[in-house]
N, C-alpha and C positions, 0 to 999 in steps of 0.2 A: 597507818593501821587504824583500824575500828576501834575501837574503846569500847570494854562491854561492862556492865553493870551487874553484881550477881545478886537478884533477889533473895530476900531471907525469908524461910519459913517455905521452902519450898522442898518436899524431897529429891533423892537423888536419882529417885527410879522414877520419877512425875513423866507423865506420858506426854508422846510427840504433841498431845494437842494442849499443850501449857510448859513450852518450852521456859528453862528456866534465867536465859540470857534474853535482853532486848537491847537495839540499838534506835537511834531516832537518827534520819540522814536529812538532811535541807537540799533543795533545788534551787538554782537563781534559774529564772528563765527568763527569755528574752521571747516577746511578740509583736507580729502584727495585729493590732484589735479589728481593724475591717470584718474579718467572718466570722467575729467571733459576737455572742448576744451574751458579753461580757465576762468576769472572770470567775462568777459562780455559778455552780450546777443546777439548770432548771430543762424539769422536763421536755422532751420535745424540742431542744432547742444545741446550737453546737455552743459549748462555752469553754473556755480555757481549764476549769479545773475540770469539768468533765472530760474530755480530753486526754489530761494527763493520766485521770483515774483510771481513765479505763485501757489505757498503755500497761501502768502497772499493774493492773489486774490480771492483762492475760502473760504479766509477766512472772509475777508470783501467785497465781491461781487462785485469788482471794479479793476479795473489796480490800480496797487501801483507800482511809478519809485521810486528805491534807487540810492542814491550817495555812491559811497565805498572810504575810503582810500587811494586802492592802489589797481590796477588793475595787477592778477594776471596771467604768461603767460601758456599754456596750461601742465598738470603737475607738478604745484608749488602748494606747500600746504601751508596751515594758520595755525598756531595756535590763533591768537587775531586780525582776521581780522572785522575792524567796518562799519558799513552801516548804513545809515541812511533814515529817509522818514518821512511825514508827513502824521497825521489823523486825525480825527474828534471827534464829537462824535458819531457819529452813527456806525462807525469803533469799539468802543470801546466797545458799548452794555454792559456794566456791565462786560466787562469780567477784569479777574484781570494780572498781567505781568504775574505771574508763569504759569497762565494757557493759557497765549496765547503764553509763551512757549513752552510750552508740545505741543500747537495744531502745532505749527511751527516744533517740532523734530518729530512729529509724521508724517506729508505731506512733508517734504522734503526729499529727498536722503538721504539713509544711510551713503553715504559718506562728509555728513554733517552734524554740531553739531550746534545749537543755544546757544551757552555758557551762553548769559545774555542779558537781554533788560532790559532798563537806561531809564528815561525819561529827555528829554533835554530840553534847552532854545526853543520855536519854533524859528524855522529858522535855528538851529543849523544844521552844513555839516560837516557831517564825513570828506570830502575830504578836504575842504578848512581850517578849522576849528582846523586843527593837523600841530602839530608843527612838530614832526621828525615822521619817519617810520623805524622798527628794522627789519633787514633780519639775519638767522643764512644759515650759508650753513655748511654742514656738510660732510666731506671727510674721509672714511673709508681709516686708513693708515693701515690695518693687512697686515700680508704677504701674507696670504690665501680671498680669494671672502668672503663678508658677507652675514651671513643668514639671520639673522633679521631685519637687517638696511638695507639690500636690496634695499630695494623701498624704502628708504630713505637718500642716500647717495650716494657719488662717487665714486667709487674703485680705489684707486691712491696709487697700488702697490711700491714697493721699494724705500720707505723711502722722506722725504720731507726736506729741508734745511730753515726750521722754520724762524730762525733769519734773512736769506737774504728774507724771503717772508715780513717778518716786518718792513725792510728797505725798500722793495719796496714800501708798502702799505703806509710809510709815504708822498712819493710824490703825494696823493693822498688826501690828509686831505687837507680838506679847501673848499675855492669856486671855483671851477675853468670849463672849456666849457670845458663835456664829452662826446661832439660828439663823438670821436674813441673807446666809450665804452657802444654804443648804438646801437639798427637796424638801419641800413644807410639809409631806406626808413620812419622810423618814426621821422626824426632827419630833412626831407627836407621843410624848413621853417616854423621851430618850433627851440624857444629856448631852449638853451641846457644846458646851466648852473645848478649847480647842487652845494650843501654845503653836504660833507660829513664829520662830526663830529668826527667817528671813526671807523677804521676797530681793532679789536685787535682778537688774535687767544686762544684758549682755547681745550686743551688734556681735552677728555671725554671717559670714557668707559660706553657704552650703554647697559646691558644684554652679558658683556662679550666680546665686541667688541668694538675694541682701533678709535677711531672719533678725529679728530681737526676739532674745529666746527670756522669759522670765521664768529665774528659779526660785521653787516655793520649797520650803523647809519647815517641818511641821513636828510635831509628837506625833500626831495622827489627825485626821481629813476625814468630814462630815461627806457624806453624800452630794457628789458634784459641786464638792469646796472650793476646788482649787480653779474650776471653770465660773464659777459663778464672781470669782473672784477678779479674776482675767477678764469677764467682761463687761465687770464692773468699771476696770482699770481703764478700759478701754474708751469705753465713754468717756472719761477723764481725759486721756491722749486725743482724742478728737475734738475737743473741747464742749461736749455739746452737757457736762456738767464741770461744774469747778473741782477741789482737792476738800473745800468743807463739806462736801455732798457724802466722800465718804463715810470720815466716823457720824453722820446723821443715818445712812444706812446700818451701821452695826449696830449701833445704839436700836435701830427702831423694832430688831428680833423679827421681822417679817418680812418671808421671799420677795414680797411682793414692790418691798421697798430698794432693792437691788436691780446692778444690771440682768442683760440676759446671758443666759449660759452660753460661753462661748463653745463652739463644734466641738466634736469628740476628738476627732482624727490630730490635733494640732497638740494634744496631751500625751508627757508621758512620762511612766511614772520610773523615775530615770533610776534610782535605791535606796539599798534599805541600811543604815545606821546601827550597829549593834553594841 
């Protein structure tokens, strides 16, 4: 059942257009980021939360603003990405969650999945509201290009030196200002600190094909953090910097001192922590 909240100071005859109940519902969605020109709404362009907005719009006949998690960058996909928003009752009409799922998988991109709608505390924010955020990035180590994982992974031919990528990734645990592992233009007068909980790396084979997936565990992720990171690492795995090259990189607070952003396609941002 819904859980409804009864505002005070409302009367009891207050008219349809200041309805006196609200509920807040959360989405996990699950995407392919390929078509998508990321997970925030910008003009002229197709992006995941546009998308869903405008599903629910011509579901409930109104603008609906969602707050998400964790703003995805163009090319990164979800698997348990959560959004949130509030509604009414007249949003709700009788309808039930399953079926206002259905009507949401049915109106949005195919390259979007409505996994589950939750009914919350109102006021509940997906964004604020979560405690960590988990990214998987996924590197195809075969010796040959992959078929399958394709569009979902990075192709990082001849071999990877595991245990020095794990030494590195420990100088990264903690709290520490990861300006030099963020875009250098969204980092300019905006806090940069960041608590990463855990990077640990994991041999997977997917349909055949050999993956080291590294998972990142954060409070929350700087602009192209978790990629800047991963290709940071990676440099390390191929040996073409050592494991001290690291924390000289974090310490030094500038992009410039960092590897390069590893692809979009091989990121995702796997859930959300509450």
């Amino acid at each position: 059942m819904i859980q409804t909240t009864q505002h005070t100071g409302v009367p009891a005859d207050a008219s349809a257009e200041h309805p006196a109940r609200e509920h807040t519902l959360a989405l996990t969605l699950s995407y392919n980021g390929a078509p998508f020109s990321g997970f925030a709404r910008q003009p002229g362009q197709l992006t995941v939360q546009g998308d869903v907005e405008s599903a629910l719009e011509l579901l409930f006949k109104r603008p609906v603003e969602m707050a998400c998690a964790g703003r995805t960058d163009a090319g990164v996909h979800a698997l348990g990405q959560v959004v949130s928003f509030d509604i009414d009752e007249r949003d709700l009409a009788g309808r039930s969650l399953p079926s206002l799922r259905r009507s949401l998988n049915a109106l949005t991109n195919d390259a979007i999945t409505v996994r589950e709608i939750e009914p919350k505390r109102y006021g509940f924010s997906a964004r604020f509201d979560a405690q960590a955020r988990e990214y998987h990035y996924h590197l195809c180590v075969d010796g040959t290009s992959p078929i399958f994982m394709k569009d979902f992974s990075w192709f990082v031919p001849g071999g990877l030196n595991v245990s020095a990528m794990e030494m590195g990734a420990q100088c990264l645990l903690g709290e520490h200002d990861f300006k030099s592992f963020c875009m250098a233009a969204s980092a300019e007068g905006k806090p940069t600190c960041r608590n990463v909980r855990e990077i640990s790396f994991h041999p997977e084979t997917v349909m055949g094909e050999n993956l080291l997936t590294i998972k990142v565990v954060g409070n929350a992720f700087l602009h192209s953090m978790v990629r800047t990171m991963v290709g940071t690492l990676v440099m390390v795995g191929k040996g073409q910097r050592d494991t001290a090259w690291v924390p000289e990189v974090l310490e030094a607070r500038d992009r410039q001192a960092a590897g390069e952003n590893a692809p979009a396609q091989g990121l995702v941002f796997w859930r959300v922590i509450y």
